[in-house]
KEBA-254039 format. One record per residue: chain; x, y, z negated of N, C-alpha, C in turn; residue in one letter. Coordinates in nm, 2 decimals. Layout:
residues N
> c,npx,npy,npz,capx,capy,capz,cpx,cpy,cpz,r
> A,X,Y,Z,X,Y,Z,X,Y,Z,A
...
This chain:
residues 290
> c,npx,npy,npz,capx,capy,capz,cpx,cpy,cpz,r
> A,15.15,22.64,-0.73,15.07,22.59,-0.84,14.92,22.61,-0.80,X
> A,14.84,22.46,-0.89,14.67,22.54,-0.83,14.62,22.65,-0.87,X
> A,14.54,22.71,-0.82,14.46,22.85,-0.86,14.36,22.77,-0.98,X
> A,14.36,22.85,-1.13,14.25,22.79,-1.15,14.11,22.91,-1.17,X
> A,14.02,22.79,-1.14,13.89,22.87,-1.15,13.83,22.98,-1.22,X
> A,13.79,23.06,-1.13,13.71,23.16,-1.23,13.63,23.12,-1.39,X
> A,13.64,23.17,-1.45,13.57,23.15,-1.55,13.39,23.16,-1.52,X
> A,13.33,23.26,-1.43,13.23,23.28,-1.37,13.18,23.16,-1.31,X
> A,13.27,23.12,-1.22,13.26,22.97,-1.16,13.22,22.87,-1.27,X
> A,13.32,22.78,-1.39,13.30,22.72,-1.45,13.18,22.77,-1.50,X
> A,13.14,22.87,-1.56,13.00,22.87,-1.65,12.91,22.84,-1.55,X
> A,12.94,22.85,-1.41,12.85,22.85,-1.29,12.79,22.68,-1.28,X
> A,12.88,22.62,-1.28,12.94,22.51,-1.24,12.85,22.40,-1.35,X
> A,12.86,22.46,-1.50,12.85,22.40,-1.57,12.68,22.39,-1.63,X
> A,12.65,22.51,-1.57,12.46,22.54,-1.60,12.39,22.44,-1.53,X
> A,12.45,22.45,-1.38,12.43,22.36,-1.28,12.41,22.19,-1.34,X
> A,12.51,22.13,-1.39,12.50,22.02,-1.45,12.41,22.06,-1.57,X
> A,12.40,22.13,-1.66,12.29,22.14,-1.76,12.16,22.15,-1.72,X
> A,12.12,22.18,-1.61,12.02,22.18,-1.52,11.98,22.06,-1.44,X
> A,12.08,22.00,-1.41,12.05,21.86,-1.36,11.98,21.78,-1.47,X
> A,12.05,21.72,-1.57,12.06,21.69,-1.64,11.96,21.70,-1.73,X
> A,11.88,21.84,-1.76,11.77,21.88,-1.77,11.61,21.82,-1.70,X
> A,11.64,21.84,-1.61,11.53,21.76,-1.48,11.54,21.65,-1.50,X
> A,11.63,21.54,-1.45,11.63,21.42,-1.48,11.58,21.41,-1.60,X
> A,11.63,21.44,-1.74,11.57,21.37,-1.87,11.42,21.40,-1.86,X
> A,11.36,21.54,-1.81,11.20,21.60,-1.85,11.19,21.50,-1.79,X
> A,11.19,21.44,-1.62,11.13,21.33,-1.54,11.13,21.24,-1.57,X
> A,11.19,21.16,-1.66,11.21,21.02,-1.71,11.12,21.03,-1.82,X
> A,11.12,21.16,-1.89,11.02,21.13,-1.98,10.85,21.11,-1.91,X
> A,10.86,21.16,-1.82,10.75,21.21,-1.80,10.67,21.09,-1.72,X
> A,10.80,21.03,-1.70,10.76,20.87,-1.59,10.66,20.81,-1.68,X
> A,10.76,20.77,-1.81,10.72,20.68,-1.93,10.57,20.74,-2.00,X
> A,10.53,20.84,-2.00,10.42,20.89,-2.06,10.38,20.91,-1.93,X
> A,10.36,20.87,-1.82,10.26,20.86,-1.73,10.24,20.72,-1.73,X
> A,10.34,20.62,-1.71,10.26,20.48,-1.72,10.22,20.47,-1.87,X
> A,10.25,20.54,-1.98,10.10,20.48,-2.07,10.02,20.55,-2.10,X
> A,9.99,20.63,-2.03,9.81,20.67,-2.03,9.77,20.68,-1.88,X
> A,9.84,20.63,-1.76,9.77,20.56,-1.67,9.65,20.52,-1.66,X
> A,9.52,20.53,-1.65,9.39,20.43,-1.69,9.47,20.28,-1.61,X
> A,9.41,20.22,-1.69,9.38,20.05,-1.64,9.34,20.05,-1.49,X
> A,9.37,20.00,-1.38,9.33,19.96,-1.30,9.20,19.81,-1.27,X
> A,9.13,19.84,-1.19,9.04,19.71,-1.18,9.03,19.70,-1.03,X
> A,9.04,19.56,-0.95,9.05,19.50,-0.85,8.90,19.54,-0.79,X
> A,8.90,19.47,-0.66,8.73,19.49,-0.67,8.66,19.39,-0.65,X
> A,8.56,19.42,-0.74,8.47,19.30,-0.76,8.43,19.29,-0.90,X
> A,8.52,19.40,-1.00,8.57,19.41,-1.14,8.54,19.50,-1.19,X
> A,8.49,19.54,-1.30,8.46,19.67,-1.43,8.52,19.62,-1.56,X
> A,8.62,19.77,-1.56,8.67,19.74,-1.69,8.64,19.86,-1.81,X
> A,8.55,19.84,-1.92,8.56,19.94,-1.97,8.63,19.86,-2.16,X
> A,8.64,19.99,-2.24,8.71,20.00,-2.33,8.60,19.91,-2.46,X
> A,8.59,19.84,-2.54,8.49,19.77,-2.61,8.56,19.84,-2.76,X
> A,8.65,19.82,-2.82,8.66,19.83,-2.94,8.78,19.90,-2.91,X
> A,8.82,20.04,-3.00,8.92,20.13,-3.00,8.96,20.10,-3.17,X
> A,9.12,20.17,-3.15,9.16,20.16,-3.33,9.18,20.02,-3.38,X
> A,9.20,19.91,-3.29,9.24,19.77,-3.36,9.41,19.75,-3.32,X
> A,9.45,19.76,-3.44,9.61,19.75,-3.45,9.68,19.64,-3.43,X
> A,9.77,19.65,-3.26,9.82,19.53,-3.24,9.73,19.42,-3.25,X
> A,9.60,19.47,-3.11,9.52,19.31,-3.08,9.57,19.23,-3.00,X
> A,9.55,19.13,-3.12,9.63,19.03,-3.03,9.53,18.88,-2.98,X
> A,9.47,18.79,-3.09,9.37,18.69,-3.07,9.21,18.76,-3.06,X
> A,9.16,18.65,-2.96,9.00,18.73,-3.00,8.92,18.59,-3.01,X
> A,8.80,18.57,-3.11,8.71,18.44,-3.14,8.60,18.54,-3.15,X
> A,8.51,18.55,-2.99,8.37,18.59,-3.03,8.26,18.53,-3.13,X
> A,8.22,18.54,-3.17,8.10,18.51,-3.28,7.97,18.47,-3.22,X
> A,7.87,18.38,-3.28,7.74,18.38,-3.16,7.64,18.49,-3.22,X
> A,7.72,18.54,-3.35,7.59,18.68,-3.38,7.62,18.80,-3.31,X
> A,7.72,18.78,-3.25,7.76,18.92,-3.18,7.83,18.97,-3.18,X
> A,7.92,18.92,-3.32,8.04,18.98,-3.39,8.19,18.93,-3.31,X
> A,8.25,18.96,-3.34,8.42,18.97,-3.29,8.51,18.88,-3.41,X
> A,8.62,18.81,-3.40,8.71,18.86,-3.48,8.83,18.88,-3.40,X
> A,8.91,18.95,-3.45,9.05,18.99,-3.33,9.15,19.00,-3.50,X
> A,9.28,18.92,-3.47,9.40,18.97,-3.52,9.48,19.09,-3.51,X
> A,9.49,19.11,-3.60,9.62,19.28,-3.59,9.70,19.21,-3.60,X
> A,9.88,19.18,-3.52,9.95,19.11,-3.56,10.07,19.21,-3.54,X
> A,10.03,19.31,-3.69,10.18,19.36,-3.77,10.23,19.29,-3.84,X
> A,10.36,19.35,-3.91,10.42,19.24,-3.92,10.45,19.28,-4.08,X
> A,10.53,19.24,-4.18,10.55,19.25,-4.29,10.48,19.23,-4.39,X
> A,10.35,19.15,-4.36,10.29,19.12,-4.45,10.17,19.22,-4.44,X
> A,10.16,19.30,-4.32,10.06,19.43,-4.31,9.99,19.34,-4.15,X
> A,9.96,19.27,-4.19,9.88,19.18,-4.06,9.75,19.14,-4.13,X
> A,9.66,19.12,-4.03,9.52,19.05,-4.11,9.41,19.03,-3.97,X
> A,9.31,18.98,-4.02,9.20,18.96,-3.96,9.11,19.04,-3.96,X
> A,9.09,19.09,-3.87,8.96,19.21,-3.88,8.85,19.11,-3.81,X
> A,8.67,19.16,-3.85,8.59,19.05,-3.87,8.47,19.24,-3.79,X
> A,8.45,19.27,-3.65,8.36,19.35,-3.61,8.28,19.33,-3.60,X
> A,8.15,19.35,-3.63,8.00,19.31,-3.65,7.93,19.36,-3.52,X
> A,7.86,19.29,-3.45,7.76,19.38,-3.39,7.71,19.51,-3.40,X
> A,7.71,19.54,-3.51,7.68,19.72,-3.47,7.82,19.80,-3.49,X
> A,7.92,19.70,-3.50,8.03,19.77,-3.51,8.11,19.77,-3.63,X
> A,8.03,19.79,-3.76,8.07,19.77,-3.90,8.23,19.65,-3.87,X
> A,8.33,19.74,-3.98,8.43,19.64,-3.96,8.46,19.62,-4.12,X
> A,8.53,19.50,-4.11,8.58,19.43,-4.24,8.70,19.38,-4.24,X
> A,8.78,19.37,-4.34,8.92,19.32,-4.32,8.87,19.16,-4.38,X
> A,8.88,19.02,-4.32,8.83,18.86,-4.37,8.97,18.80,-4.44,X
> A,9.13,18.83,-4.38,9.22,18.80,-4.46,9.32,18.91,-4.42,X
> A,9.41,18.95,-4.51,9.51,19.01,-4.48,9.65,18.98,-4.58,X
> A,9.75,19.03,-4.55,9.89,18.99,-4.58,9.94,18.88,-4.52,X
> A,9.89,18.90,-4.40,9.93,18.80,-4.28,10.04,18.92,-4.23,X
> A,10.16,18.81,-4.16,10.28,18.88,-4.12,10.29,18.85,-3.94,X
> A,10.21,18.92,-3.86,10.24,18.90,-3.72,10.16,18.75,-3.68,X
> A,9.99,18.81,-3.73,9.88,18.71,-3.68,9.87,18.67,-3.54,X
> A,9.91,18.58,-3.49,9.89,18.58,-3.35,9.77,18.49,-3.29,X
> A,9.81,18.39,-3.29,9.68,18.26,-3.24,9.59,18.25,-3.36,X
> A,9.48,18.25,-3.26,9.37,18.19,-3.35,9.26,18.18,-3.28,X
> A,9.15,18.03,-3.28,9.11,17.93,-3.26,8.98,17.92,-3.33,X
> A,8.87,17.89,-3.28,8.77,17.80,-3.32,8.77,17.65,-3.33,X
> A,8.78,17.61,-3.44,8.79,17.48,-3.46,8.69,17.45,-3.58,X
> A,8.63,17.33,-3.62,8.57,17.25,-3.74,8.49,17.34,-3.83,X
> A,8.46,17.41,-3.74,8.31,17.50,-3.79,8.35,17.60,-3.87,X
> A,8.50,17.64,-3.80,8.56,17.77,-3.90,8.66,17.82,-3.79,X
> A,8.75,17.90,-3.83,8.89,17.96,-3.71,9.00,17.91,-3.78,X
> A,9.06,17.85,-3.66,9.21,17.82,-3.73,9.29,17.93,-3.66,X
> A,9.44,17.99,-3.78,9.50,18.11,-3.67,9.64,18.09,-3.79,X
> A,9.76,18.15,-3.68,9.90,18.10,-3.70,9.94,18.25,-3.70,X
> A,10.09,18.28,-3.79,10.17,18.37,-3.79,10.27,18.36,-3.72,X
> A,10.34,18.44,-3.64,10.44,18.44,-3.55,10.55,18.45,-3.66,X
> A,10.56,18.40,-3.73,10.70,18.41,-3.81,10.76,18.30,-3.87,X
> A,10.86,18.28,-3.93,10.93,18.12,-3.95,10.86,18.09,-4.08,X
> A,10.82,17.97,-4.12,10.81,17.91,-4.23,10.68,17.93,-4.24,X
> A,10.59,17.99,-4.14,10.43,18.03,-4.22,10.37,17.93,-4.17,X
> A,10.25,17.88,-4.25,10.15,17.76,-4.21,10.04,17.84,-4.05,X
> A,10.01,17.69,-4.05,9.85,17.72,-3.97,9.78,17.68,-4.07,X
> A,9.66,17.77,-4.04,9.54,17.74,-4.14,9.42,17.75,-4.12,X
> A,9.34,17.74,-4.22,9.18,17.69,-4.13,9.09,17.79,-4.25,X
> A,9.02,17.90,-4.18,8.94,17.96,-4.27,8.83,17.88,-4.22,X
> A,8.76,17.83,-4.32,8.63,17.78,-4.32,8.48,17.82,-4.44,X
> A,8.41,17.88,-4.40,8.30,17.88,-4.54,8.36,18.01,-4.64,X
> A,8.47,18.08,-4.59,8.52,18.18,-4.69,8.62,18.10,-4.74,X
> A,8.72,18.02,-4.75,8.82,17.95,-4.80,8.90,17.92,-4.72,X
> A,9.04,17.93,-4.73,9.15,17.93,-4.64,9.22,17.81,-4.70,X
> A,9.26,17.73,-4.63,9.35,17.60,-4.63,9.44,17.56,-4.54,X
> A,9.53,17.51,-4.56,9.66,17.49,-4.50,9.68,17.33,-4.43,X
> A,9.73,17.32,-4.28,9.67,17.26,-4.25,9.82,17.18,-4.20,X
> A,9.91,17.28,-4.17,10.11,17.24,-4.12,10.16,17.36,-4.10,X
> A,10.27,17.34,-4.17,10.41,17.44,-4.15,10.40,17.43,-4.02,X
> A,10.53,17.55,-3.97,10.54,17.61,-3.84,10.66,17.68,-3.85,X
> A,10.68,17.77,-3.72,10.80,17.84,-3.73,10.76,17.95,-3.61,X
> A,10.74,18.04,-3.60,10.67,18.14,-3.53,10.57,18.09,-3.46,X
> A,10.46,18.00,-3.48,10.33,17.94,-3.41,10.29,18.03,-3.32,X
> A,10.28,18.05,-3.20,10.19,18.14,-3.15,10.03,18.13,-3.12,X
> A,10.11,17.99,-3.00,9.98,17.97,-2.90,9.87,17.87,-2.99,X
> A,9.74,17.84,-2.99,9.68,17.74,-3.03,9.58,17.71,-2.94,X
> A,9.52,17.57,-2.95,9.46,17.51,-2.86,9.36,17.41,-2.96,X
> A,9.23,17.38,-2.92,9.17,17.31,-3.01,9.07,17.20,-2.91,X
> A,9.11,17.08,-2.89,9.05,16.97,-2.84,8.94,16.91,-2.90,X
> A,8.91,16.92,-2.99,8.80,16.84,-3.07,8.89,16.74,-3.22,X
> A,8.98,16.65,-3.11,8.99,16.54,-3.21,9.16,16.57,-3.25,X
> A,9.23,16.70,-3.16,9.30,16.74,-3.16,9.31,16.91,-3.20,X
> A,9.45,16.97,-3.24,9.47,17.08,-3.26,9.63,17.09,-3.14,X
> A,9.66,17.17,-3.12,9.79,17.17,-3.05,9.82,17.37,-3.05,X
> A,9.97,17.33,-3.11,10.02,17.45,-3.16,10.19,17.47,-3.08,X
> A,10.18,17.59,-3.06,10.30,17.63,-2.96,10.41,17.75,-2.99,X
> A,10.49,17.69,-3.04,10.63,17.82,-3.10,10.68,17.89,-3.04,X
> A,10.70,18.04,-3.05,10.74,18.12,-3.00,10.92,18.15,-3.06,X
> A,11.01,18.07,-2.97,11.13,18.06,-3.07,11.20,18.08,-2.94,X
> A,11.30,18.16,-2.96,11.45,18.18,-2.82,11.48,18.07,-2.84,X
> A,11.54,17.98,-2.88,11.61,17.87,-2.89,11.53,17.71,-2.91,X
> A,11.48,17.71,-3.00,11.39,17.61,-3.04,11.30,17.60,-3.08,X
> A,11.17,17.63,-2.98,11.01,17.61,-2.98,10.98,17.46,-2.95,X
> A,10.90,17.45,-3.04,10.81,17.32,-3.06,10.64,17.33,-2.98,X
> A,10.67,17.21,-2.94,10.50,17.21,-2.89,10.44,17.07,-2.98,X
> A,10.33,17.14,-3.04,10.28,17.04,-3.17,10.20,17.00,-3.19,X
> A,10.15,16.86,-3.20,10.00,16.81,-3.22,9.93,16.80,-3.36,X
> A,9.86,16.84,-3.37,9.73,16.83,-3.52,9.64,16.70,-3.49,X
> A,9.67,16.58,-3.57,9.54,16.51,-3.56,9.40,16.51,-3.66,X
> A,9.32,16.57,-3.61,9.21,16.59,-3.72,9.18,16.49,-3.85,X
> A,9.15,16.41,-3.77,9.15,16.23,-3.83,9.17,16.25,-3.98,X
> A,9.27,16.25,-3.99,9.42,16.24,-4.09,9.54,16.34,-4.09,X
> A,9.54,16.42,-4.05,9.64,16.51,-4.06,9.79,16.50,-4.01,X
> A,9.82,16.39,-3.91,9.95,16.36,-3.88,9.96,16.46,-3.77,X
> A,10.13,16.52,-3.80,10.16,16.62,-3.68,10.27,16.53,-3.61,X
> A,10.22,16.56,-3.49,10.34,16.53,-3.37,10.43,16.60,-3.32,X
> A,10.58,16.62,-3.29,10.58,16.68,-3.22,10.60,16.64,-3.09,X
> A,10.56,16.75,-2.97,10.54,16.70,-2.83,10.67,16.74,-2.74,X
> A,10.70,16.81,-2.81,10.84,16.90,-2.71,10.91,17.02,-2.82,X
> A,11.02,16.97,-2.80,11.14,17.05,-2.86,11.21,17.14,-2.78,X
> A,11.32,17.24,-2.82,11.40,17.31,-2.76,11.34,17.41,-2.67,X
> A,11.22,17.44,-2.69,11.14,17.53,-2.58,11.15,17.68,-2.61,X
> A,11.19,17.75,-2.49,11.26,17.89,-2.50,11.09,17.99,-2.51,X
> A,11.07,18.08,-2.64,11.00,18.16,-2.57,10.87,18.13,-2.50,X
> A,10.80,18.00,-2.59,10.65,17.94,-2.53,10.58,18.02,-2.63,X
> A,10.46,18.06,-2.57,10.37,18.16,-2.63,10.20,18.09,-2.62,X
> A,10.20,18.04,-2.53,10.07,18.00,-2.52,10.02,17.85,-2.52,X
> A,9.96,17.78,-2.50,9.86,17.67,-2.44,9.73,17.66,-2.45,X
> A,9.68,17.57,-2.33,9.53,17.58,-2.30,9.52,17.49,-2.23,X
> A,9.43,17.41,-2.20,9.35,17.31,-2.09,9.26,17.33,-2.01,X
> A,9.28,17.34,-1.91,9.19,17.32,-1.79,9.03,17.28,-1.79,X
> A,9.01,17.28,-1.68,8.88,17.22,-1.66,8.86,17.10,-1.59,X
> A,9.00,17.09,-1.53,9.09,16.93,-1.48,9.18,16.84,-1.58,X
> A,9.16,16.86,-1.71,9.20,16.85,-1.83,9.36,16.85,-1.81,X
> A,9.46,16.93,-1.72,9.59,16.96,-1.73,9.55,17.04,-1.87,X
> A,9.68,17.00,-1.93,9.73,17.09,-2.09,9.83,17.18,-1.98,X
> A,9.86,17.29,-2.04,9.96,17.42,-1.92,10.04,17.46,-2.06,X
> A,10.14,17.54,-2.04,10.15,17.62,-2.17,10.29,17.73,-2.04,X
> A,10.35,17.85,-2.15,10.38,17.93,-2.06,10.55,17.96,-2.14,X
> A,10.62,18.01,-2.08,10.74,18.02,-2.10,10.74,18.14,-2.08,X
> A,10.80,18.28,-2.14,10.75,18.40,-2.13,10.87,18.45,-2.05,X
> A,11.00,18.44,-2.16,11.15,18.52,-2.08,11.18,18.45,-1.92,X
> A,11.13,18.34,-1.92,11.15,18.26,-1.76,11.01,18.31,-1.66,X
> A,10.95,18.35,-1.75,10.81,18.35,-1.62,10.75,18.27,-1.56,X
> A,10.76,18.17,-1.62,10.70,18.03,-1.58,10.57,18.02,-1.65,X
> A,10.49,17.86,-1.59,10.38,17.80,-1.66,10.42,17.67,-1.65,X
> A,10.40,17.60,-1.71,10.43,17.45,-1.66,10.27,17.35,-1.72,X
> A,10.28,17.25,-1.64,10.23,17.16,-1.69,10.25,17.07,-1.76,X
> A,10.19,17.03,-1.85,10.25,16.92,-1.97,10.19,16.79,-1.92,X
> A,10.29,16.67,-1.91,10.29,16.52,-1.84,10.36,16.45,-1.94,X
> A,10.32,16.32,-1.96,10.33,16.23,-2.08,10.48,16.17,-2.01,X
> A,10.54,16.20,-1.89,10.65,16.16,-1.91,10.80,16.25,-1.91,X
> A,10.72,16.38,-1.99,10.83,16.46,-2.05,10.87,16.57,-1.95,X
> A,10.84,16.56,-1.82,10.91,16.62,-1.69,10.82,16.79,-1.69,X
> A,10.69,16.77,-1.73,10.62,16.90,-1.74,10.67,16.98,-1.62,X
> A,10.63,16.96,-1.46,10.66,17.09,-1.33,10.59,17.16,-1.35,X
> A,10.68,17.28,-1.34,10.61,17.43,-1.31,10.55,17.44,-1.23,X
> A,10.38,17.47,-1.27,10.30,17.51,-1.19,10.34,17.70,-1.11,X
> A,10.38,17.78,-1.20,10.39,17.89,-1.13,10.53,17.95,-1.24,X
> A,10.60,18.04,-1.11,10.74,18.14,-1.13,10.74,18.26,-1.10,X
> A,10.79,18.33,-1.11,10.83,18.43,-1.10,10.72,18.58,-1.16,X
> A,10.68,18.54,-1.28,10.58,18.58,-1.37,10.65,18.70,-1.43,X
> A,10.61,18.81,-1.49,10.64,18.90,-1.59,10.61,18.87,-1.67,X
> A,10.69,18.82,-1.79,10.66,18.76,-1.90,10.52,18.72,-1.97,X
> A,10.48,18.65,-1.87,10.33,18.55,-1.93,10.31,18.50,-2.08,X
> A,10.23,18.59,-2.11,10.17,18.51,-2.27,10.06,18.44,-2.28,X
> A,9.94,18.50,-2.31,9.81,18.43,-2.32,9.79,18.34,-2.17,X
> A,9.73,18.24,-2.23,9.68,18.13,-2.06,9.51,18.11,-2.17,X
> A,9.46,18.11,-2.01,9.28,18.07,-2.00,9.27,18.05,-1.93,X
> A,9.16,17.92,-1.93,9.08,17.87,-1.81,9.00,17.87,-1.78,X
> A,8.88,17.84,-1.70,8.74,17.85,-1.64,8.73,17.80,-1.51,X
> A,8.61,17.84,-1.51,8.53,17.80,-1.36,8.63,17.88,-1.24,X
> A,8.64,17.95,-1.28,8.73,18.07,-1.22,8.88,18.05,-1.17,X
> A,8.88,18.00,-1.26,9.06,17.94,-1.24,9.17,17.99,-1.39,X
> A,9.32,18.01,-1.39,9.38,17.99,-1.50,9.41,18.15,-1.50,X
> A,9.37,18.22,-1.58,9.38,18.37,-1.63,9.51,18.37,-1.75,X
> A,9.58,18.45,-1.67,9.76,18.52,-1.70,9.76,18.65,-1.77,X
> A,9.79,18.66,-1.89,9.79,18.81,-1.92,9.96,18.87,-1.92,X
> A,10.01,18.94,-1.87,10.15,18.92,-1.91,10.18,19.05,-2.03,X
> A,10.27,18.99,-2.10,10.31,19.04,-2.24,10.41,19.17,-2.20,X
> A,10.39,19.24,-2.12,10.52,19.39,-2.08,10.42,19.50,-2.12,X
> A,10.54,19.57,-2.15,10.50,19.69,-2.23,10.45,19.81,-2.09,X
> A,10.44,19.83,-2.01,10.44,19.91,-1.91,10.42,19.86,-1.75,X
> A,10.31,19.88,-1.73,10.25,19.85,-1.58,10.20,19.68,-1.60,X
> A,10.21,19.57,-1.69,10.14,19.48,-1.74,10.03,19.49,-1.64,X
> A,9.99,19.34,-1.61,9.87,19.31,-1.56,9.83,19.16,-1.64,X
> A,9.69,19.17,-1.55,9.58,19.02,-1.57,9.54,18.99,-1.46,X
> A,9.59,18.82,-1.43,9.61,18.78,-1.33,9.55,18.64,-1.32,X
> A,9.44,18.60,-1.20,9.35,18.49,-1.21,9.41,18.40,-1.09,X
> A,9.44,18.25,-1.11,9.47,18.17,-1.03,9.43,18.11,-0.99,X
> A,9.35,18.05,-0.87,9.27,17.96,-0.81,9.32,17.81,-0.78,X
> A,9.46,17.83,-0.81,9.52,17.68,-0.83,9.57,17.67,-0.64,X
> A,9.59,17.79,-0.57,9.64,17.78,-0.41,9.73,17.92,-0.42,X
> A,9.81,17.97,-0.33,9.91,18.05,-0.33,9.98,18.13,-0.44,X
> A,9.94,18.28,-0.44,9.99,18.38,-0.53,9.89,18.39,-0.63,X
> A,9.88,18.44,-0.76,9.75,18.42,-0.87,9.71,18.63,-0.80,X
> A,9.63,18.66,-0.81,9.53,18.79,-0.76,9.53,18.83,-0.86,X
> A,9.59,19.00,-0.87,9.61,19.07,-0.98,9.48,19.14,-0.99,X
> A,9.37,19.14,-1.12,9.26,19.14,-1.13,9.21,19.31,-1.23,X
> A,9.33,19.31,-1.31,9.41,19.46,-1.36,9.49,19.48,-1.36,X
> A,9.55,19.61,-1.37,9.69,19.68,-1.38,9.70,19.77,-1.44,X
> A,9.83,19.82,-1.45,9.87,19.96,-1.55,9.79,19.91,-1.71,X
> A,9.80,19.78,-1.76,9.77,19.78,-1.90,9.92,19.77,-1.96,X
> A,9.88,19.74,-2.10,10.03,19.76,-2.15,9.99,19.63,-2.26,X
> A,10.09,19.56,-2.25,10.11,19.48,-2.38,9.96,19.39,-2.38,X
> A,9.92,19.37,-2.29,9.79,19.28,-2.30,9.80,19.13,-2.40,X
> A,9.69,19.10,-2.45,9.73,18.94,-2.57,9.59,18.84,-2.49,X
> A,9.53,18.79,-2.56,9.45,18.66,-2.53,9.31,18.73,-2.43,X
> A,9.29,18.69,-2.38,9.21,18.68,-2.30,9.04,18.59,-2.33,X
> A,8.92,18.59,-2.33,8.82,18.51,-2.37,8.69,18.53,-2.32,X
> A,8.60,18.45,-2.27,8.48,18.45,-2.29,8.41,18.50,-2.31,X
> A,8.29,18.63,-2.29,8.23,18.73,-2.35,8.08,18.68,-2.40,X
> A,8.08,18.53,-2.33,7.92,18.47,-2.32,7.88,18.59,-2.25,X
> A,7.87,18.66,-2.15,7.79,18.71,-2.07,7.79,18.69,-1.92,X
> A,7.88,18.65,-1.91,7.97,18.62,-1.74,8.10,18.67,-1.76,X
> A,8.15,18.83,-1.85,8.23,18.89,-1.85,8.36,18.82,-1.96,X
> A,8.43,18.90,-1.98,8.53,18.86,-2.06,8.62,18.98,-2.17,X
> A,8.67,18.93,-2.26,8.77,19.01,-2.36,8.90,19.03,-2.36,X
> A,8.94,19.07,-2.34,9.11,19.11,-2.34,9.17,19.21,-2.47,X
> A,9.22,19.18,-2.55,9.29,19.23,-2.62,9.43,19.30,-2.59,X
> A,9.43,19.42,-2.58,9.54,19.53,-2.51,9.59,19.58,-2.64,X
> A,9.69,19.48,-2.69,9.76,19.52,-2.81,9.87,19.63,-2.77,X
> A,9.96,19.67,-2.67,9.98,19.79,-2.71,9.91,19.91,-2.66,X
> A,9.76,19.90,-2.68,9.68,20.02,-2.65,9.60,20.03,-2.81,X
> A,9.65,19.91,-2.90,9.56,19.90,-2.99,9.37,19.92,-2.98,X
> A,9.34,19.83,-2.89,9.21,19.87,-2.83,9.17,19.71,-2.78,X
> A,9.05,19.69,-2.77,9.00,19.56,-2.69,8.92,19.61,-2.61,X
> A,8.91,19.54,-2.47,8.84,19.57,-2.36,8.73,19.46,-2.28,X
> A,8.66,19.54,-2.21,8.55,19.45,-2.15,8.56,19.45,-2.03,X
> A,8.58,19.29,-1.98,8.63,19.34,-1.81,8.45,19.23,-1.82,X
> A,8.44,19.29,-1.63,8.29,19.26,-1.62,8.27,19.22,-1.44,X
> A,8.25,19.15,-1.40,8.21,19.12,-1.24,8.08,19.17,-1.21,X
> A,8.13,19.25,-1.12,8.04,19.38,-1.06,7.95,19.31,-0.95,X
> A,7.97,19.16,-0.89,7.90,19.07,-0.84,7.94,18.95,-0.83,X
């Protein structure tokens, strides 16, 4: 018959595994709380420092020409809103019981901005007065042409890409069945792009429906921007997230890193630019050092 083990052994045997086991869990934790307080990394050529701390789930940003900011908090349950930062900082809530604010847009001498949720309108704050402009179904991305609006659903199954005609108010839709589109934007070659998040794509939008992917193998890409510069990528991951600038030739040049949950990307009017680092709850100022 087998011998069985000391009892000395087993308890031996068995600390041993509680000990493993031990280590492994402290180190896993310890991974995860090292990549989120990581600092941000900056490429070179690049300064990134911190602009607004305490803004909950930033996600859109519409600089102001007085100085001011507005950025979305896009919580969700009806605890979402617009916050409106002043130049010296002073902050104001401009709408709230918004449910998961995402896009929002300068358009017709006011901001238009969408809820990532089913059934909620786009709408156009103008003058202090909010007006409804088309239903939606988790709207994310927005885009504003002049004589156009163009809006982009964030749906697993069935995202719409949608036209606003100023004119008159007729909506189009441009594309159906779209997995997981979060953004659109236009060029400076007037390509319309928009991005596909769970695939990691970008594609181009072509009037005969085919739309080729411009770029693959992305970590879930949300916000798209354009410029002189080329097409700026923020990707939507919770851990090690970057911002990524494309010249329209090979691989897009990772410009930050170690952010978390980065959202829209913008124009600082200075040379520099805004990034909204919604899961740092913080917006930041990246800046070219030459």
């Amino acid at each position: 018959m087998p011998s069985t083990p000391a009892p000395s052994l087993r308890r031996s045997a068995l600390g041993l595994i509680l000990k493993t086991t031990s280590l492994v869990v402290v180190a896993a934790i310890g991974f995860f709380v090292w990549q989120g307080f990581y600092p941000v990394q900056s490429a070179d050529g690049w300064s990134c420092a911190v602009l607004h701390r305490d803004v909950e789930k930033a996600a859109s940003l519409v600089p102001l020409p007085d100085g001011g900011l507005l950025v979305s908090q896009e919580l969700k349950d009806d605890k979402g809103n617009i916050l409106h930062i002043a130049a010296d900082g002073k902050r104001r809530v401009m709408i709230d019981g918004l449910s998961k604010p995402d896009g929002m847009i300068a358009a017709q001498g006011g901001w238009v901005f969408s809820q990532e949720n089913d059934g909620k309108p786009v709408q156009l704050l103008k003058d202090g007065k909010v007006s409804t402009l088309f239903m939606g179904n988790s709207v994310q991305g927005l885009w504003n042409d002049g004589d156009d609006l163009y809006a982009i659903e964030d749906s697993h199954q069935n995202g719409r890409l949608l036209r606003y005609r100023w004119s008159d108010g007729q909506l189009t839709v441009l594309r159906e069945h779209l997995q997981e589109t979060e953004s659109i934007t236009r060029c400076t070659d007037g390509s319309l792009l928009y991005s596909e998040k769970e695939k990691g794509l970008v594609h181009r939008f072509t009037e005969d429906g085919k739309d080729p992917v411009l770029l693959a193998g992305l970590n879930k890409p949300t916000f798209l921007m354009c410029d002189e510069r080329g097409l700026w990528i923020s990707e939507d991951s919770t851990h090690r997230a970057r911002l990524l600038l494309w010249n329209g030739q090979g691989e897009p040049r990772t410009i930050l890193s170690f952010l978390k949950a980065p959202q829209s990307i913008v124009p600082d009017g200075k040379g520099g630019y805004l990034l909204a680092e919604g899961g740092r709850d913080r917006v930041l100022q990246l800046t070219p050092t030459h």
